[in-house]
LUMVEXLO-94626 format. One record per residue: residue number from 1; x, y, z of N, C-alpha, C in turn. Coordinates in steps of 0.05 Angstrom, whole numbers. Layout:
<rs>
(NUM, (X, Y, Z), (X, Y, Z), (X, Y, Z))
...
</rs>
This chain:
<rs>
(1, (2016, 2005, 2085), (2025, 2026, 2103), (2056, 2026, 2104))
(2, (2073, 2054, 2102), (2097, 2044, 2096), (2114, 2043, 2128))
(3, (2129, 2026, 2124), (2150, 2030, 2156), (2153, 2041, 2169))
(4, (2156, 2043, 2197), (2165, 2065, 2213), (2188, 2058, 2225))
(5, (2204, 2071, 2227), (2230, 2080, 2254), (2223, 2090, 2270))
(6, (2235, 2087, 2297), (2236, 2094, 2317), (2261, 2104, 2334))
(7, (2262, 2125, 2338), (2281, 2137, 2359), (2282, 2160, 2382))
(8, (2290, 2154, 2402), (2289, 2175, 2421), (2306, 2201, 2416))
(9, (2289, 2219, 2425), (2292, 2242, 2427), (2309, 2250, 2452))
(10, (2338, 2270, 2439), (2343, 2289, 2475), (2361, 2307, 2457))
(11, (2366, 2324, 2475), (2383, 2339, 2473), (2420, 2335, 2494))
(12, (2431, 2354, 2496), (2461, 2340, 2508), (2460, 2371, 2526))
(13, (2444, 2370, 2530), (2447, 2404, 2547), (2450, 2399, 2573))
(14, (2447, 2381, 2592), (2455, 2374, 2618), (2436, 2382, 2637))
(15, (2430, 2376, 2667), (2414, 2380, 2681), (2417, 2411, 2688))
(16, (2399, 2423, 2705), (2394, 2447, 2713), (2408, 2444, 2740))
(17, (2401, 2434, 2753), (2403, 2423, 2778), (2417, 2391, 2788))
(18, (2432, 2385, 2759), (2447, 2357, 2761), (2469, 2349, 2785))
(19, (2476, 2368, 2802), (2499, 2362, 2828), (2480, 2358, 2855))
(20, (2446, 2354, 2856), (2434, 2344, 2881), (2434, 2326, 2877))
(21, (2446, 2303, 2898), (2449, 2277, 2894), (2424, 2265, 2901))
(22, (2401, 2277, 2916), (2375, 2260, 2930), (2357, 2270, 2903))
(23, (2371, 2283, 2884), (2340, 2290, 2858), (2339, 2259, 2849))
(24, (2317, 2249, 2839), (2319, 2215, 2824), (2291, 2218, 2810))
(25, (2302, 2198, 2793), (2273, 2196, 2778), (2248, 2184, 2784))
(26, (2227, 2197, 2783), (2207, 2168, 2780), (2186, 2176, 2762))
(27, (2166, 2149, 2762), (2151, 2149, 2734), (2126, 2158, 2758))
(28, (2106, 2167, 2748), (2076, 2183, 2752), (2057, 2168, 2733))
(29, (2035, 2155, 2741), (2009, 2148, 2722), (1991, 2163, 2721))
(30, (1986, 2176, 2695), (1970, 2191, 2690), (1945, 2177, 2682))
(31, (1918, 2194, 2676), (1890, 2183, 2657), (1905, 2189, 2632))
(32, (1895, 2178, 2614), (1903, 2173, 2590), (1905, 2202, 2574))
(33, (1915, 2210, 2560), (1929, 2237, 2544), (1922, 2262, 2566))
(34, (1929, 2254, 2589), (1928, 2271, 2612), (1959, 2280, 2612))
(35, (1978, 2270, 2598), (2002, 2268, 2606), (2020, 2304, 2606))
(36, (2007, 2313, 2590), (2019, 2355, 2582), (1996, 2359, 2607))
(37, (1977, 2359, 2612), (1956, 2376, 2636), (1974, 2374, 2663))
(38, (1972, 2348, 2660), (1996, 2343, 2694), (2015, 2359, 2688))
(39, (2040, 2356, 2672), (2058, 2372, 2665), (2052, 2396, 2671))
(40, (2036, 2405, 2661), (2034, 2444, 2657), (2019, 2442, 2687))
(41, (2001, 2426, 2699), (1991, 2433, 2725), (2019, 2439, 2748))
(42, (2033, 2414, 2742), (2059, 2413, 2769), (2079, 2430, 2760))
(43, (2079, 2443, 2738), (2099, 2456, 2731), (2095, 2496, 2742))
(44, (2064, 2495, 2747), (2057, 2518, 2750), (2061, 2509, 2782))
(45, (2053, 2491, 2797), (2062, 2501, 2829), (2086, 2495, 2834))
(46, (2100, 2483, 2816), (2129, 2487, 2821), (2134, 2530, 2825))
(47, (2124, 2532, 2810), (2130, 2567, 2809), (2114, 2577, 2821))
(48, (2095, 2569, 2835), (2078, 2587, 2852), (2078, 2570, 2888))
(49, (2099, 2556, 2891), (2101, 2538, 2914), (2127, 2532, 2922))
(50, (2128, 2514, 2943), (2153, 2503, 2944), (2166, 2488, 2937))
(51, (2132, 2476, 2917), (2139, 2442, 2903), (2171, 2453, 2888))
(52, (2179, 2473, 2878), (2204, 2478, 2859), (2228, 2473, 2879))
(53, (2225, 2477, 2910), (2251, 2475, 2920), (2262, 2433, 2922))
(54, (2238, 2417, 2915), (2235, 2391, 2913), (2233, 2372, 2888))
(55, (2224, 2385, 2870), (2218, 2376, 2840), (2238, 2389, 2824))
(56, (2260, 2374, 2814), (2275, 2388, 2792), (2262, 2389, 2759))
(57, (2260, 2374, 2740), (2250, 2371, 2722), (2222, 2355, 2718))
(58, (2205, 2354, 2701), (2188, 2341, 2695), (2176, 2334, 2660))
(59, (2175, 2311, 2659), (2184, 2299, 2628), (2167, 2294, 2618))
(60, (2152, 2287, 2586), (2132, 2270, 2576), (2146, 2259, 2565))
(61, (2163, 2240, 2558), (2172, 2218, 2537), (2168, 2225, 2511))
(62, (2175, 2229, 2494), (2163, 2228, 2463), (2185, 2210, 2452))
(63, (2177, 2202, 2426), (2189, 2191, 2404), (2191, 2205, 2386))
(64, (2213, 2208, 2365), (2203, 2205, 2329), (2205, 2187, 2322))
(65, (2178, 2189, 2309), (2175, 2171, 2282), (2180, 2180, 2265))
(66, (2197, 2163, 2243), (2199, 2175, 2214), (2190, 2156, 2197))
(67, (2176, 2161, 2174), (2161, 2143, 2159), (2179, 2138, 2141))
(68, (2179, 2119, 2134), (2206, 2106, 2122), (2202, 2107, 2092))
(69, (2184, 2109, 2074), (2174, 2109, 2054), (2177, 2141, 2047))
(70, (2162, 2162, 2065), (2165, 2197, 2056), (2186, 2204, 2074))
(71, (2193, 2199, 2092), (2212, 2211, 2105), (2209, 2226, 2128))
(72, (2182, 2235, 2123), (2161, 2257, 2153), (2166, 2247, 2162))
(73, (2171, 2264, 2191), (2168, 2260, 2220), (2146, 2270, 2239))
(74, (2139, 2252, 2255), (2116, 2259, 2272), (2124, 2258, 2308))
(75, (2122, 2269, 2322), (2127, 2261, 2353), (2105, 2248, 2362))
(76, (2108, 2225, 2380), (2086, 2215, 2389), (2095, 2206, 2417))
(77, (2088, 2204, 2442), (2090, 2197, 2470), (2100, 2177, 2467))
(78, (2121, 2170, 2479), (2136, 2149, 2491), (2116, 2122, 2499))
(79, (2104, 2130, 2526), (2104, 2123, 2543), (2063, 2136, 2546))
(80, (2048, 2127, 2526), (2023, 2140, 2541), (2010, 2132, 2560))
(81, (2007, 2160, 2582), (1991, 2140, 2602), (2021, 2151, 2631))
(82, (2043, 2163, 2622), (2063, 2157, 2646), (2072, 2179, 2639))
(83, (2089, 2203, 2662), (2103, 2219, 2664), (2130, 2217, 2675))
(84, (2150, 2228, 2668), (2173, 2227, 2690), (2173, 2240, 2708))
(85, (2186, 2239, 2727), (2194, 2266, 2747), (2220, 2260, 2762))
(86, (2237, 2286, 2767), (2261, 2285, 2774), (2257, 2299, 2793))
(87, (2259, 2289, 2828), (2256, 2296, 2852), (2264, 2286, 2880))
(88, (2268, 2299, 2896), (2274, 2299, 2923), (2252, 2290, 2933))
(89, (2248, 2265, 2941), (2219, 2239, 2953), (2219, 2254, 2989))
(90, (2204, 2277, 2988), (2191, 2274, 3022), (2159, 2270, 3010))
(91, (2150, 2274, 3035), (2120, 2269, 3040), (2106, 2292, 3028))
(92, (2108, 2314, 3028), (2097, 2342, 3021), (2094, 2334, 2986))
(93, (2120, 2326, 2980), (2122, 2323, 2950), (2104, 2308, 2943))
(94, (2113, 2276, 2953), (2090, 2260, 2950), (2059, 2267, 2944))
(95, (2047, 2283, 2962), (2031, 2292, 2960), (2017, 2301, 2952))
(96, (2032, 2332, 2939), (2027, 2351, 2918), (2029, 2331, 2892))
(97, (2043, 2309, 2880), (2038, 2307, 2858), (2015, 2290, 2854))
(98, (2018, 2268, 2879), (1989, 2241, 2884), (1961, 2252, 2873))
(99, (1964, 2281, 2883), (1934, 2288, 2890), (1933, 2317, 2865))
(100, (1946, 2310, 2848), (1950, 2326, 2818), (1929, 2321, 2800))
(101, (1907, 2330, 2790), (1885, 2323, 2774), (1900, 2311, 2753))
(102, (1891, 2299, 2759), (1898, 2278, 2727), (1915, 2247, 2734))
(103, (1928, 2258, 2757), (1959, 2233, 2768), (1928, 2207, 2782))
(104, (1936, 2181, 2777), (1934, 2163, 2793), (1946, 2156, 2809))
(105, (1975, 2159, 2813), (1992, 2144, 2835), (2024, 2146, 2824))
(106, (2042, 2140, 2831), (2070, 2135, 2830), (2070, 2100, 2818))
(107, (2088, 2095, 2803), (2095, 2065, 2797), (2105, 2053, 2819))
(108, (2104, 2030, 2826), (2134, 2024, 2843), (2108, 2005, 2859))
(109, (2123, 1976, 2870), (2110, 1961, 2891), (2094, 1967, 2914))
(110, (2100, 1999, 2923), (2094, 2009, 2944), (2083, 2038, 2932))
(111, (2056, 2044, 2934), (2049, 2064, 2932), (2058, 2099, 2934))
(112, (2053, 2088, 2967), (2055, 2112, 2986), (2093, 2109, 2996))
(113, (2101, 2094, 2981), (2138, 2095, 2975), (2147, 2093, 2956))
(114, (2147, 2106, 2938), (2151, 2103, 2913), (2189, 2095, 2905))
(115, (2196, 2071, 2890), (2213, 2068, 2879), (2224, 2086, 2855))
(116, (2256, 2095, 2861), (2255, 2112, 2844), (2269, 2095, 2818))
(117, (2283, 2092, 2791), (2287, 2098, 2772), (2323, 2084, 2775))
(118, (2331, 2067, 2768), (2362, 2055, 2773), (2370, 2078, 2754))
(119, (2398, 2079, 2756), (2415, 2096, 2744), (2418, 2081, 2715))
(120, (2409, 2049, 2714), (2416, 2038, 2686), (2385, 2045, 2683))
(121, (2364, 2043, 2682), (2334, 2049, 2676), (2338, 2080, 2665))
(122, (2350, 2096, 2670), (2352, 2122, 2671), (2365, 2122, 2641))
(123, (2385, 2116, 2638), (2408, 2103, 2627), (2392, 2094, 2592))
(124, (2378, 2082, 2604), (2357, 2063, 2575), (2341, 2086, 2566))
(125, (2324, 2098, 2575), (2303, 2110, 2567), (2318, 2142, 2565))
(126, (2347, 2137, 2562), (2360, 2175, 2553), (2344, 2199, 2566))
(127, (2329, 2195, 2584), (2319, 2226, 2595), (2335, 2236, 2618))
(128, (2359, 2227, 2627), (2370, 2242, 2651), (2385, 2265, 2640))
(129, (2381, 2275, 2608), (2391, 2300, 2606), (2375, 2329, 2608))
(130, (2355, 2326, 2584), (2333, 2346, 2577), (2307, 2330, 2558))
(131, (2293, 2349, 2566), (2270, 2351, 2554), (2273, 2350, 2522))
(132, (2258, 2336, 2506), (2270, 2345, 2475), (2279, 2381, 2471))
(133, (2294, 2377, 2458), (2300, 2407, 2452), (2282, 2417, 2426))
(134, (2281, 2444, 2434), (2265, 2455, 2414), (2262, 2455, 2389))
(135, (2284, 2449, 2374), (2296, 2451, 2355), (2273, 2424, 2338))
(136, (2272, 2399, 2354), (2267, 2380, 2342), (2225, 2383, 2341))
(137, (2217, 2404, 2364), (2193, 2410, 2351), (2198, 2424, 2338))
(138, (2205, 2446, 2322), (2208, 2460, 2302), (2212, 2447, 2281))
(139, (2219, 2427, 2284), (2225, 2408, 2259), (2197, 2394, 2247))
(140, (2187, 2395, 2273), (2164, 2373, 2270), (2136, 2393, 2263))
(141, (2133, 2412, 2257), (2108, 2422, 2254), (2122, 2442, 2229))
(142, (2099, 2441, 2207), (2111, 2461, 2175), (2079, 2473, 2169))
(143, (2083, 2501, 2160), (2058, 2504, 2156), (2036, 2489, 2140))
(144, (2003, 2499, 2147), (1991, 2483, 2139), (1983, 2452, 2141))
(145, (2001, 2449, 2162), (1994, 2419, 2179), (1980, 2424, 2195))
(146, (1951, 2404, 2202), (1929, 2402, 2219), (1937, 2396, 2240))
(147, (1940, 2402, 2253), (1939, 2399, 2283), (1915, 2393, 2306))
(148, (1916, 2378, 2324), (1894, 2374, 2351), (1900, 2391, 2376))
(149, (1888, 2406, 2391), (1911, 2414, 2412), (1897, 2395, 2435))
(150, (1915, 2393, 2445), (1913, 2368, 2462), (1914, 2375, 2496))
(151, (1924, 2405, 2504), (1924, 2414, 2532), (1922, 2442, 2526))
(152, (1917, 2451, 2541), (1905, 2485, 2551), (1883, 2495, 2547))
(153, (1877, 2514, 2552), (1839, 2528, 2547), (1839, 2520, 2519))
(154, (1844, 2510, 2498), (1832, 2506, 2471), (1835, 2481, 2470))
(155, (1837, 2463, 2495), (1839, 2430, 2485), (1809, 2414, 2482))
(156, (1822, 2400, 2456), (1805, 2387, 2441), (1793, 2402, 2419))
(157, (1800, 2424, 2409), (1790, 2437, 2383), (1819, 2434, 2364))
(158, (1804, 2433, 2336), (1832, 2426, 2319), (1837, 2452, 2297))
(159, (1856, 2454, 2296), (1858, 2484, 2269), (1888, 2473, 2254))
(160, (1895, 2502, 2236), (1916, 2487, 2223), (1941, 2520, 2224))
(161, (1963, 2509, 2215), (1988, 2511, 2234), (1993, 2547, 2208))
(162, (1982, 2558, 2226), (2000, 2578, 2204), (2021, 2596, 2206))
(163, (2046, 2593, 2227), (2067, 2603, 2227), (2082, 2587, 2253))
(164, (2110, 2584, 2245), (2125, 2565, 2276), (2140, 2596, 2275))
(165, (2138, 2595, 2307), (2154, 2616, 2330), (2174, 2615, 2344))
(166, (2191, 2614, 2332), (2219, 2591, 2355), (2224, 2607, 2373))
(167, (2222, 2629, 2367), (2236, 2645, 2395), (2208, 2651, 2414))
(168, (2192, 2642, 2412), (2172, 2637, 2434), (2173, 2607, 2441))
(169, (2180, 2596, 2420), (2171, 2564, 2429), (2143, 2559, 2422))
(170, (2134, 2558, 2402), (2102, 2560, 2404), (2095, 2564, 2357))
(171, (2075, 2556, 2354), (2058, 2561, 2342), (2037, 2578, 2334))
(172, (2031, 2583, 2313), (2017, 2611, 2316), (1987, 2586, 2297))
(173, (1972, 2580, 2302), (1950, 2563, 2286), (1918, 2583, 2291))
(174, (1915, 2577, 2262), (1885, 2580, 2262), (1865, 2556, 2265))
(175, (1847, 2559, 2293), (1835, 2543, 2312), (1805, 2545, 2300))
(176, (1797, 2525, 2293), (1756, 2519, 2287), (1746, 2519, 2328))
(177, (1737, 2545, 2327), (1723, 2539, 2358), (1694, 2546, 2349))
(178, (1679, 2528, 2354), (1651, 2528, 2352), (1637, 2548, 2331))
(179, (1650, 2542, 2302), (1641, 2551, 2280), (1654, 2565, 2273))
(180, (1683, 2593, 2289), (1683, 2606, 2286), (1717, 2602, 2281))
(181, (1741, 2615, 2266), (1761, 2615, 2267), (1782, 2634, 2285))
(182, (1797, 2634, 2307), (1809, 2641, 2323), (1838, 2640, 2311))
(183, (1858, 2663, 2311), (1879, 2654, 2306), (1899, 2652, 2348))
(184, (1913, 2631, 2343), (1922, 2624, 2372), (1948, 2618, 2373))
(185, (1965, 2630, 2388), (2003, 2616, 2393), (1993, 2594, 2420))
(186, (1998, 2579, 2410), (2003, 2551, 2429), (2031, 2542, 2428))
(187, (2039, 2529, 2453), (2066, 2509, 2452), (2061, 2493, 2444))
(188, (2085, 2490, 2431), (2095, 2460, 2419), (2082, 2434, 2436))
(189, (2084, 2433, 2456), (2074, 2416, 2480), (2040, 2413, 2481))
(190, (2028, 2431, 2474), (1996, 2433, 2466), (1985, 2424, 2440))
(191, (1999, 2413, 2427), (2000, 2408, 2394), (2001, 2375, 2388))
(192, (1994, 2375, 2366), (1998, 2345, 2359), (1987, 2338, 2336))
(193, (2002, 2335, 2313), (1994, 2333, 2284), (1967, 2311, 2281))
(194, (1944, 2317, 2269), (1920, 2312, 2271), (1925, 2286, 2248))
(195, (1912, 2266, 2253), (1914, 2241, 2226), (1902, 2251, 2204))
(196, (1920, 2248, 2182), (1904, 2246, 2161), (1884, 2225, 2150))
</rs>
């Protein structure tokens, strides 16, 4: 099997909301490849709630790998099993994310107090800027690569990649759904190159 590298992913684009000094990070335990569902769940009552005037960003970790032998790159989770989140800690918040289908709990000694994230912890793991930038999924998916989708109404069916969309952010793949072929734009974030 040939070598892998490892490196984190970001972009240098800066926070949205980087001058509230009470936003901070903390980590979220998810069920296992639960980690985009939570995402896309808290991300939608961020916009349909107040959770958005409390929650600034929300992260999945990824890596690239590059295979050291061909040179491909694949994205794979940081961190499976954990989410970030960048937020203002009241009780309401707490709440809304504890009780998030998919979330087990907050990290930290104290449950129902969750420890947030040192400025050097922050620091190590490069996410206090952005989310990977787009650019580097576009990199990562070429036509004709198999894909799994891994979150939204088609998760867990697999098809294969037949056009990247950058100015949607998204994929255009033809999906095997129960015998039948569907063509579907999914995000980059719903995707995940299938093992050969």
């Amino acid at each position: 099997m040939a070598a892998r590298t490892f490196s984190f992913l970001h972009d240098d684009g800066g926070d949205k909301k980087g001058t509230d000094a009470e936003m901070r990070w903390y980590v979220v335990h998810t069920y296992s490849t639960y980690e985009n569902k939570v995402k896309q769940y808290l991300e939608m009552r961020m916009e349909n709630s107040d959770l958005g005037k409390t929650v600034e960003k929300i992260v999945v970790p990824m890596i690239e790998e590059t295979d050291a032998r061909t040179g491909d790159t694949d994205l794979r989770k940081a961190f499976p099993g954990y989410i970030l989140v960048k937020m203002k800690y009241t009780k309401e918040t707490w709440y809304a994310i504890r009780n998030a289908p998919g979330v087990t709990g907050f990290v930290g000694p104290d449950p129902m107090n969750p420890t947030p994230l040192t400025p050097e912890e922050v620091r190590a793991l490069n996410v206090d800027i952005d989310e990977i930038s787009d650019e580097i999924y576009i990199g990562a998916f070429k036509v004709d690569d198999k894909i799994n989708v891994i979150s939204g109404p088609l998760v867990g069916f697999s098809g294969t990649v037949e056009a990247i969309l950058p100015e949607k952010k998204c994929i255009k793949a033809m999906v095997s759904m129960f015998g039948r072929k569907i063509s579907a734009e999914l995000e980059f974030t719903q995707v995940e190159k299938a093992d050969d």
